[in-house]
Structures are given as C-alpha cells and as structure tokens.
KEPAVO-458884 format. One line per 2 residues: number of its first residue (from 1); for each residue x, y, z of C-alpha. Coordinates in steps of 0.25 Angstrom, whole numbers, plus 2048, in hexadecimal, padded with zeros to 3 digits. Layout:
N
NUM = X:Y:Z ~ ...
***
This chain:
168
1 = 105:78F:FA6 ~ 0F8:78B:FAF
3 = 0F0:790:FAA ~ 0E5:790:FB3
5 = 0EB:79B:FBA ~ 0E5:7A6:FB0
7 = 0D6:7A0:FB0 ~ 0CE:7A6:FBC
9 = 0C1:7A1:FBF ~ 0B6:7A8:FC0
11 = 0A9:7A2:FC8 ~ 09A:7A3:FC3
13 = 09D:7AA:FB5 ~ 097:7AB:FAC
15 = 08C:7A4:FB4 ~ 08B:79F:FC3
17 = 092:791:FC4 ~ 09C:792:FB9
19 = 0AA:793:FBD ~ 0B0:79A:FB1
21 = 0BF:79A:FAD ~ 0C4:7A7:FA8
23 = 0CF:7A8:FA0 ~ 0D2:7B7:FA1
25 = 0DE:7B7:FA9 ~ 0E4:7AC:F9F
27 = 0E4:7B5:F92 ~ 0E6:7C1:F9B
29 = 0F3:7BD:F9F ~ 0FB:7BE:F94
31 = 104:7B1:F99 ~ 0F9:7A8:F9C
33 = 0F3:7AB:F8C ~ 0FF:7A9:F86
35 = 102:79B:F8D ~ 0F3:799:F8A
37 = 0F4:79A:F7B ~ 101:793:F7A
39 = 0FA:788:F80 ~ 0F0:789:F78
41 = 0F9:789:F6C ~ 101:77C:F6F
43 = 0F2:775:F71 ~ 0EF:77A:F64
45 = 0F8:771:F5A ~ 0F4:770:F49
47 = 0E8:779:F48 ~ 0E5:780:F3C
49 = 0DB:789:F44 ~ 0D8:78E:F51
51 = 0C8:78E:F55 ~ 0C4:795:F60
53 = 0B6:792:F65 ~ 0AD:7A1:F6A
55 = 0B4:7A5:F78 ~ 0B9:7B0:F82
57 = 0C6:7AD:F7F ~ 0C8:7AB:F71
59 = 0D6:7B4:F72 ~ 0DC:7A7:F75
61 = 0D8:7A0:F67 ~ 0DF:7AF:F62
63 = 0ED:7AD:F68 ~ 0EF:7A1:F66
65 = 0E9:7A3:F57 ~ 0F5:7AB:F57
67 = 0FF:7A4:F5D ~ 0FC:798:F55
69 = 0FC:7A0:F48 ~ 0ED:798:F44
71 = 0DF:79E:F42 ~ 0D6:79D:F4C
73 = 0C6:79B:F49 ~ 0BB:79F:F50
75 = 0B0:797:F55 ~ 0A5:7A0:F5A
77 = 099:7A2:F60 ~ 08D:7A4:F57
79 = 08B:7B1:F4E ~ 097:7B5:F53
81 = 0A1:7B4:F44 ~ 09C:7BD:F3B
83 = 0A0:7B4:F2D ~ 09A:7A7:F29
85 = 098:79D:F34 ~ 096:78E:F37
87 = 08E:78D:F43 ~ 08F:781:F4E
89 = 084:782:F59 ~ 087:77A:F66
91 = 07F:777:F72 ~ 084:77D:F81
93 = 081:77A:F8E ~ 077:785:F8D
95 = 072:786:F80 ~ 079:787:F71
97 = 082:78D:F6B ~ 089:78D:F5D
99 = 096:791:F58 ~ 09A:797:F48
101 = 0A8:798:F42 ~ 0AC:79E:F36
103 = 0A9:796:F28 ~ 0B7:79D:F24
105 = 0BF:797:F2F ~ 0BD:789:F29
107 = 0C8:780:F23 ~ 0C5:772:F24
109 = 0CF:769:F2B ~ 0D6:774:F34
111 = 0DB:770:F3F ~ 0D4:779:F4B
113 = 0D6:77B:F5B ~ 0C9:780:F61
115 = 0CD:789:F6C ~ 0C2:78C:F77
117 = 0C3:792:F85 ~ 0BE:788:F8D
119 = 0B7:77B:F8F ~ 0AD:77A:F97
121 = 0A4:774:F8E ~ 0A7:76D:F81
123 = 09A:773:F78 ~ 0A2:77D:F72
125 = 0AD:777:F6F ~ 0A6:76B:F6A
127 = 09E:775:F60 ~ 0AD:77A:F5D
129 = 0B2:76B:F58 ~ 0A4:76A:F52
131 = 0A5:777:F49 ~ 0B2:774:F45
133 = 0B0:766:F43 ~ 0A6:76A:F38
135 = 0AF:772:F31 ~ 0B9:768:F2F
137 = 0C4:76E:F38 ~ 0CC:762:F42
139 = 0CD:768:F50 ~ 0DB:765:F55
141 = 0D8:769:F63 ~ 0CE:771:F6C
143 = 0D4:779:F76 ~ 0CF:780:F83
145 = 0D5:78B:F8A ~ 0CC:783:F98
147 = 0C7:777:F98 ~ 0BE:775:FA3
149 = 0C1:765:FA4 ~ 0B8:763:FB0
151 = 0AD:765:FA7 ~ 0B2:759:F9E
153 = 0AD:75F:F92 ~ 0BB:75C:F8B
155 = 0B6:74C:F89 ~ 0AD:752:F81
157 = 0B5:757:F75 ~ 0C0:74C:F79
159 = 0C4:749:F6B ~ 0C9:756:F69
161 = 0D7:75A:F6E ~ 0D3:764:F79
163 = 0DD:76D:F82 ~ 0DB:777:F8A
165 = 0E3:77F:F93 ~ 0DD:77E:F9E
167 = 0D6:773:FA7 ~ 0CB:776:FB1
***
C-alpha cells in the first residue's frame, strides 16, 4: 500500500513555514490503518515491550499492542503519569523538555521497540534510547510512522535499527 496516499499536507501549521504532514486520512480509513499496523508489526520482531514516546497518535502503539499481544509503555511528557516516575530532561531546538515513565514498567533486559510518529528531529527519540538505556532495557528497533529523511536526522541514531513507514 502507498501509503503516502492517506498523508495530506498542511502548509504553515502549526506556525508559518512549516509544512506539516497529517496522518488523519491514514487512520481514518480503516484499510490504510490496518496495512499501517501490520507493517508496523512485521518491523517489530523479538520485543518484550512496546514504548511509545508522548504523541498525537499514540492509537497506533494501541493496535498494534494488540495485534501483537505485547504491553505497550508509555513515554510522556513531564507530570503527565500520575505513579512514581523517572525523569529524562532533553534539549529542543527551542528550549527543553523532559520526559517520565513509570518506575513500575521496568524489567531490566526487555527487549523494546520505541514507536514515535515522526522524525523530524532526533532529540526525542534520542532522550527515548536514553531513558530506556538507563533502565537496562535493549532497544531492538526504533520505528517511525514518517521519517522526514531530507532532514537527515536518521545519521544521528544510526546505531539503532530505525523503520519507518514513510519516507519524505
């Protein structure tokens, strides 16, 4: 399936200049998520855990939760899980930021496949392999719904096994 054929574009949002790549019309259509999931599913081979990092689309990471019959782990946004937390803070083009998962959800040695929406930039997903790093866990692959590769961010997390659906 191409599936660039469900992604629209969507000029100057959320700010002028930046050409944003919605996925909308990609788990609207019930076709185009399946195939988008079972894709997903076969880049995804001998993880323990899921972990999906804070994003708009975190129904991906559930589906394929399910369809793989693993847990899934969140990565989020600071002061955004209510039970005991590790914290990784990160910098941004624009600032900081920080990331907590769960103190719970550790088992050291898992396997793991981040999941995250899109790579435009690498710091979150580098703050991602960091925090899981620290907790002992081996991260098998990360894996991108976009990948912006224009942008060539990949290089910077190229001793990871990185996928993606979709190439820009």
């Amino acid at each position: 399936m191409n599936f660039k054929e469900y992604i629209r574009d969507i000029e100057n949002f959320p700010k002028e200049g930046i050409l944003f790549k919605d996925i909308s019309p990609l788990i609207e259509n019930p076709e185009s998520f399946k195939a988008s999931v079972d894709k997903l599913a076969e880049n995804v081979k001998n993880v323990d855990k899921i972990v999906w990092l804070d994003a708009r689309w975190f129904i991906f990471w559930a589906a394929l939760s399910y369809k793989l019959s693993i847990p899934f782990i969140m990565i989020r946004k600071s002061w955004k899980l209510p039970y005991d937390t590790i914290t990784k803070k990160y910098d941004l083009e624009y600032g900081n930021a920080s990331f907590d998962i769960h103190t719970d959800s550790i088992s050291s040695w898992d396997n793991v496949a981040i999941i995250d929406d899109l790579l435009a930039t690498w710091w979150t997903a580098k703050a991602a392999c960091e925090l899981i790093e620290e907790l002992w866990w081996n991260i098998e692959s990360i894996n991108f719904i976009i990948n912006l590769t224009f942008l060539d961010w990949a290089k910077k997390l190229d001793w990871y096994n990185i996928n993606s659906l979709v190439e820009y």
